[in-house]
N, C-alpha and C positions, 0 to 999 in steps of 0.2 A: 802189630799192625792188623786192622782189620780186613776181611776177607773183599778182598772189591767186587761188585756184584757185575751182572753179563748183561750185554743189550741186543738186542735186533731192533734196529730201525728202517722204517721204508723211507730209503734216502730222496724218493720224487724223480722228477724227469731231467736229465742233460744238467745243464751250471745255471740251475733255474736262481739261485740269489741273485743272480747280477744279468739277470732277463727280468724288463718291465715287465708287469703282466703275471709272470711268474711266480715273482716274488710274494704276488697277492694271494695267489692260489695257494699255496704252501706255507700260507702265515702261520698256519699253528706249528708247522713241523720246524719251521723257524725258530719259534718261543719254544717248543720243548726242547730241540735242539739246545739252544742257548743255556735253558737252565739246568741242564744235566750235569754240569759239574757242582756245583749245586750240593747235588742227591748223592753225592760219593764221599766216602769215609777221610779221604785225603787226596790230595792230586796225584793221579796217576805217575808213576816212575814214565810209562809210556803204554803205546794203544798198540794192541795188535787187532788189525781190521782183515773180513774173512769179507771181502767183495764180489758180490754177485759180477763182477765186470772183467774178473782174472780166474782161468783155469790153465790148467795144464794136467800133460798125459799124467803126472803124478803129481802129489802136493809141492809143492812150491813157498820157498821165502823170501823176501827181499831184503837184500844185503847192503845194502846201498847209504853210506854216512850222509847223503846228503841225495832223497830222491829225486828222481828228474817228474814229470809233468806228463801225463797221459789222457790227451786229449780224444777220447773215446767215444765222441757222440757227433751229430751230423746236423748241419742246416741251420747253426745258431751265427749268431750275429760276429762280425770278426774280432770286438775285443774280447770275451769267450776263448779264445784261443792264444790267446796271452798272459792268463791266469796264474799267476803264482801261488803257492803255498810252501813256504818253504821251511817246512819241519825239518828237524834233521829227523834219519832212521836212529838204525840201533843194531849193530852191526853181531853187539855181547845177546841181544834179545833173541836175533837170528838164529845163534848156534846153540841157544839154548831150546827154541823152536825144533829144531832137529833133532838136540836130543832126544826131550822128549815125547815125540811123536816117533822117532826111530827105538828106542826103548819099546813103544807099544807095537813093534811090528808095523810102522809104517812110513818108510822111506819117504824124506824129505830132503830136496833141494833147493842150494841155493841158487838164486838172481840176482845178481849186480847191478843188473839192466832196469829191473822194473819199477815202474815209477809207481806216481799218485794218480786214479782214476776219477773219476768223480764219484765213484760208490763211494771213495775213502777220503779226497779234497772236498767234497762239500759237506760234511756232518762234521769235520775236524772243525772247517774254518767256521763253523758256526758254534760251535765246543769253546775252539780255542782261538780266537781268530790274531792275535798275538804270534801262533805257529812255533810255542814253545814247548812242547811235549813231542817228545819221540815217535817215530809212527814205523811201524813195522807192518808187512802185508802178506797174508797167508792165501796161496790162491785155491778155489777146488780143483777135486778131480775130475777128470772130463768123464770119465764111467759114472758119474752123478748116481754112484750109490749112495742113498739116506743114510744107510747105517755104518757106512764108513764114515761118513762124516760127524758121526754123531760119534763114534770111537774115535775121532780126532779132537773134536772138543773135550770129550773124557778127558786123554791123555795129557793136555794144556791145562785144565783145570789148576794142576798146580799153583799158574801163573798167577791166579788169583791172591793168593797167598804172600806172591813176590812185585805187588802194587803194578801189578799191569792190567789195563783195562782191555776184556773181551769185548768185542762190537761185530756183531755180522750187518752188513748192509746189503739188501735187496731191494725188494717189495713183497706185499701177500696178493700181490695181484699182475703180470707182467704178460698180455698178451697185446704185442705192439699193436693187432689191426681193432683190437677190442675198445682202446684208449679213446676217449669221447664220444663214446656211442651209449644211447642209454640201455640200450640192451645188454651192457654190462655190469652194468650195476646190481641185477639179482645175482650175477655170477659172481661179482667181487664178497659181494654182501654172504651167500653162504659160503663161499669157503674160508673169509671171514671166521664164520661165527664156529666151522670145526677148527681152525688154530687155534683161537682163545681159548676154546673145550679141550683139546688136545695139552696145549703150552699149560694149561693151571693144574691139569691133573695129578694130585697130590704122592699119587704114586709114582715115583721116575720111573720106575721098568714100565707099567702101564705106560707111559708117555712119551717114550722111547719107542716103544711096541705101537703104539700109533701114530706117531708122526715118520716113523721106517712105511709105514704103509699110508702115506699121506695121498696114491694117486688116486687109493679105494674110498677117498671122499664125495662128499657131494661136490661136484662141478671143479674139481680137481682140474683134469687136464684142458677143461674151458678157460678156465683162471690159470696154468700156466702150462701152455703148448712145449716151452721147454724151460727146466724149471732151475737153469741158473741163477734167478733173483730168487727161490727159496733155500736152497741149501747152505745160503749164510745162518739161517735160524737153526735149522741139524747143528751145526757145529756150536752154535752160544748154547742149544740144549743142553750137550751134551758136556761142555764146559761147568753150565750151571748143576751137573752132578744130583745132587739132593733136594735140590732148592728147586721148588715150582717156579710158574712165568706166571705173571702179571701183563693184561692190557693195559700198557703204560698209554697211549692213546691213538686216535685212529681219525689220519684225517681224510677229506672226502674231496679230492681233484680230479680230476677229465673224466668225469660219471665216476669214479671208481672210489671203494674204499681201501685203506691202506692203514695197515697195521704196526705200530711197533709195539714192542715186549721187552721187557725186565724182569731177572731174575736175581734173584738175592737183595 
C-alpha cells in the first residue's frame, strides 16, 4: 500500500456550500475539494481531521461510531442548521490515535460526545459527499504550542502507512474583524507567501524550526490574532515527516487569500 500523502486545506467561512452567494465565492475551493480523491493512491481506509474549530486542555479524539453534528458558527440562514453528514467515526482509529501519540509522550483522550464541525463536515461532503468513509477527529491543544503539534503529527505519521488520510482544516488567514476589508489583503497576501516558503523547504528540521516560530513572520500576528485555524497545518507538517509541502492552491474570498498544502 502506498503511503497516503497529508493535506491542509482552508476550509472557507460557516456551511458556505449550501449558502447562495457563498457557494460562488469559494468555487475553486469546491473544485479542488471535489477532486482530491482524485490525487490519492487508493480510497482512504478513513480521514482523521485536525480542525481548527476543536481544542481542548489536552489532545483529544472522538470515539464516536456514528458522529453527532456540531453546528459551530453564527447568523446563517435556518436550514444550515439541519445539516447532516453522516459518516460513521472509527472507534478501532481512535484507540489507535492514542496509542500512538501516548507512545510519543503525549496524552490523548477520548470523546464520545464530539461531533462533526464544519472545519471537518464541509471538506468531507465535498470529498465524499456519499458520507461513506470513516471520519475520526483530533482536537488541539489549547496551550497552542506549534511544536507540540508538530510532535503530534510526527507521531501519527504512521497512519499514513495504514490508508488513513491526514487533513488539517483551518485557514492561513483567520482575523474575524479583518474579513472583507481590503486592508487585508497585503496582510493575508504576505504571510501568504512565508507558508508557501516555509511548507516547501526541502529540509524538514529547517521547516519545522520555521513554522515552530511562525509568529516571528511578517504580519504573523495581523493574519492571525489567535491562531486556532493554523495549528491544523503544524500537525499535517509534522505528519508529512520528510516529505516537503506543495501550494496545492489558493483561493481569494472576502479580500483575503487562503491557502491549501499537500504533502507527499
Amino acid at each position: 500500500m502506498k503511503p497516503m500523502p497529508v493535506y491542509f486545506v482552508s476550509h472557507g467561512g460557516g456551511p458556505w456550500p449550501w449558502v447562495e452567494g457563498m457557494r460562488e465565492m469559494f468555487a475553486r475551493t469546491a473544485r479542488e475539494l471535489s477532486a482530491l480523491p482524485s490525487q490519492l493512491p487508493q480510497k482512504p481506509r478513513a480521514v482523521l481531521m485536525i480542525s481548527g474549530h476543536w481544542e481542548a486542555d489536552g489532545f483529544s479524539v472522538s470515539t464516536a461510531e456514528q458522529p453527532p453534528m456540531e453546528y459551530d458558527y453564527f447568523g446563517f440562514a435556518p436550514h444550515t442548521y439541519t445539516l447532516r453528514y453522516p459518516a460513521p467515526g472509527s472507534p478501532a482509529l481512535a484507540a489507535r490515535v492514542q496509542q500512538l501519540l501516548g507512545d510519543a509522550g503525549l496524552p490523548c483522550q477520548g470523546d464520545a460526545a464530539r461531533g462533526l464541525d464544519h472545519g471537518a463536515f464541509v471538506p468531507m461532503h465535498l470529498m465524499y459527499p456519499q458520507a461513506d468513509v470513516p471520519i475520526v477527529l483530533l482536537s488541539l491543544k489549547a496551550s497552542y504550542d506549534p511544536a507540540e503539534h508538530i510532535r503530534a503529527g510526527q507521531a501519527l505519521s504512521a497512519l499514513r502507512d495504514e490508508g488513513v488520510l491526514i487533513m488539517g482544516s483551518g485557514l492561513t488567514y483567520h482575523d474575524m474583524r479583518g474579513f472583507g476589508k481590503p486592508t487585508a489583503t497585503p496582510v493575508a497576501q504576505a504571510f501568504e507567501e512565508f507558508l508557501a516558503s516555509a511548507v516547501s523547504n526541502p529540509d524538514a528540521r529547517q521547516r519545522r524550526k520555521l513554522l515552530s516560530a511562525w509568529a516571528q513572520a511578517p504580519m504573523a500576528r495581523q493574519a492571525h490574532p489567535r491562531e486556532d485555524h493554523l495549528l491544523p497545518l503544524m500537525v499535517a507538517v509534522g505528519a508529512a515527516q520528510d516529505d516537503p509541502g506543495r501550494r496545492w492552491f489558493v483561493d481569494h474570498a472576502l479580500e483575503v487569500d487562503m491557502g491549501s498544502y499537500a504533502f507527499g
